[in-house]
C-alpha positions as CSV (number, residue, x, y, z in Angstrom):
1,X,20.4,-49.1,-58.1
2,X,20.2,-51.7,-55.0
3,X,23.7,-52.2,-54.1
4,X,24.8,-55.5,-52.9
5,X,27.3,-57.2,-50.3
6,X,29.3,-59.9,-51.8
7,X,30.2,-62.6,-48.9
8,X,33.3,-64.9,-49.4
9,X,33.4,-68.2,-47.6
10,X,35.0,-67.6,-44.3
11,X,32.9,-64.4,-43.9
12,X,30.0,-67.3,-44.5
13,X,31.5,-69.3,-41.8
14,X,31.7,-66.7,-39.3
15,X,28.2,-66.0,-39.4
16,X,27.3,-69.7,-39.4
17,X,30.3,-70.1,-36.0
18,X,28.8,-66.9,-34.4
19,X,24.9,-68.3,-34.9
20,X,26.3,-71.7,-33.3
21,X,28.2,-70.1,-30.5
22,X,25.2,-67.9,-29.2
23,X,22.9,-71.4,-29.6
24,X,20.2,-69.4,-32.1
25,X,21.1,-72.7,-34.8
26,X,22.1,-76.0,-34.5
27,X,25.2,-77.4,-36.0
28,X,22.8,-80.1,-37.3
29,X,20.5,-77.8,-39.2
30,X,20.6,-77.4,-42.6
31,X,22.8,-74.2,-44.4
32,X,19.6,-72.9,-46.2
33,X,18.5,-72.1,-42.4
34,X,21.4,-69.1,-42.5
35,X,18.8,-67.2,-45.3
36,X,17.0,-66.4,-42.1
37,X,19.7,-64.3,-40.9
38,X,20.7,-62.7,-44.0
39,X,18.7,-60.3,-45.9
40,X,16.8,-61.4,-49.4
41,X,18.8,-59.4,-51.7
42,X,22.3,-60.7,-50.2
43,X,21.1,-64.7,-50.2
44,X,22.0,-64.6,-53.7
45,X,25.1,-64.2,-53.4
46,X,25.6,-66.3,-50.7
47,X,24.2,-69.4,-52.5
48,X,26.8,-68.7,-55.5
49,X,29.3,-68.3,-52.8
50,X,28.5,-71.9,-51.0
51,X,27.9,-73.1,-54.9
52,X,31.5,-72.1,-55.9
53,X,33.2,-73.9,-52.5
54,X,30.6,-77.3,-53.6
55,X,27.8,-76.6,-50.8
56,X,24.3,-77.5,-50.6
57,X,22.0,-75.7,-48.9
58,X,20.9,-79.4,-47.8
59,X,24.7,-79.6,-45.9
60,X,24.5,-79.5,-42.3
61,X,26.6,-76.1,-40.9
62,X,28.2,-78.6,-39.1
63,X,29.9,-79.2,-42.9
64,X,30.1,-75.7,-43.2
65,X,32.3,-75.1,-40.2
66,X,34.3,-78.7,-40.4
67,X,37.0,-77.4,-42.5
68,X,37.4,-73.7,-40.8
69,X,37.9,-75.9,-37.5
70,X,40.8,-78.1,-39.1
71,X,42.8,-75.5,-39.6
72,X,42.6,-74.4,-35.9
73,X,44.6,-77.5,-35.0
Protein backbone atom coordinates (compact mmCIF):
# COMPACT_ATOMS: atom_id res chain seq x y z
CA UNK A 1 0.00 0.00 0.00
CA UNK A 2 1.39 3.62 -1.27
CA UNK A 3 0.77 5.83 1.57
CA UNK A 4 -0.05 9.37 0.86
CA UNK A 5 0.49 13.04 2.36
CA UNK A 6 -2.63 14.92 2.66
CA UNK A 7 -1.74 18.91 2.17
CA UNK A 8 -4.18 21.54 3.69
CA UNK A 9 -4.22 24.96 2.18
CA UNK A 10 -1.80 26.97 4.05
CA UNK A 11 0.72 24.09 3.87
CA UNK A 12 -0.12 24.73 -0.09
CA UNK A 13 0.66 28.28 0.41
CA UNK A 14 3.90 27.83 2.07
CA UNK A 15 5.27 25.87 -0.63
CA UNK A 16 3.86 28.27 -3.29
CA UNK A 17 5.54 31.64 -0.76
CA UNK A 18 8.77 29.55 -0.32
CA UNK A 19 9.00 28.83 -4.35
CA UNK A 20 8.31 32.72 -4.85
CA UNK A 21 10.70 33.83 -2.17
CA UNK A 22 13.82 31.74 -3.58
CA UNK A 23 12.63 33.22 -7.31
CA UNK A 24 12.31 29.31 -8.78
CA UNK A 25 8.31 30.61 -9.86
CA UNK A 26 6.73 33.51 -10.68
CA UNK A 27 3.80 34.99 -8.76
CA UNK A 28 2.35 35.34 -12.27
CA UNK A 29 2.58 31.64 -13.22
CA UNK A 30 -0.14 29.50 -13.20
CA UNK A 31 -0.90 26.99 -9.73
CA UNK A 32 -0.77 23.82 -11.96
CA UNK A 33 3.15 24.97 -12.28
CA UNK A 34 3.45 23.78 -8.27
CA UNK A 35 2.81 19.82 -9.70
CA UNK A 36 6.52 20.31 -10.69
CA UNK A 37 7.58 20.47 -7.18
CA UNK A 38 5.36 17.98 -5.71
CA UNK A 39 5.56 14.39 -6.40
CA UNK A 40 2.74 12.47 -8.73
CA UNK A 41 1.11 10.54 -6.15
CA UNK A 42 0.67 13.68 -3.73
CA UNK A 43 -0.83 16.15 -6.73
CA UNK A 44 -3.99 14.50 -6.16
CA UNK A 45 -4.54 15.54 -3.25
CA UNK A 46 -3.39 18.86 -3.73
CA UNK A 47 -5.90 19.52 -6.63
CA UNK A 48 -8.84 18.34 -4.21
CA UNK A 49 -7.30 20.56 -1.65
CA UNK A 50 -7.18 23.88 -4.13
CA UNK A 51 -10.75 22.29 -5.46
CA UNK A 52 -12.30 22.42 -1.91
CA UNK A 53 -10.84 26.31 -1.17
CA UNK A 54 -12.47 27.22 -5.17
CA UNK A 55 -8.88 27.18 -7.05
CA UNK A 56 -8.03 26.52 -10.48
CA UNK A 57 -5.06 25.27 -11.51
CA UNK A 58 -5.41 28.17 -14.25
CA UNK A 59 -5.23 30.86 -10.94
CA UNK A 60 -2.11 32.69 -10.88
CA UNK A 61 -0.08 31.86 -7.29
CA UNK A 62 -0.27 35.30 -7.05
CA UNK A 63 -4.19 34.32 -6.11
CA UNK A 64 -2.93 31.59 -4.16
CA UNK A 65 -0.91 33.77 -1.77
CA UNK A 66 -3.34 37.05 -1.83
CA UNK A 67 -5.38 35.91 0.96
CA UNK A 68 -2.43 34.39 3.25
CA UNK A 69 -0.86 37.94 2.78
CA UNK A 70 -4.12 39.83 4.08
CA UNK A 71 -4.02 38.45 7.11
CA UNK A 72 -0.35 39.61 7.67
CA UNK A 73 -1.65 43.20 7.94
Amino acid sequence: MVATVDYSIDQIRQEARYLVERGIIDRQNTICILCEFIPPREWICVECELEKNDYLLRDHISDLLAKDEWQED
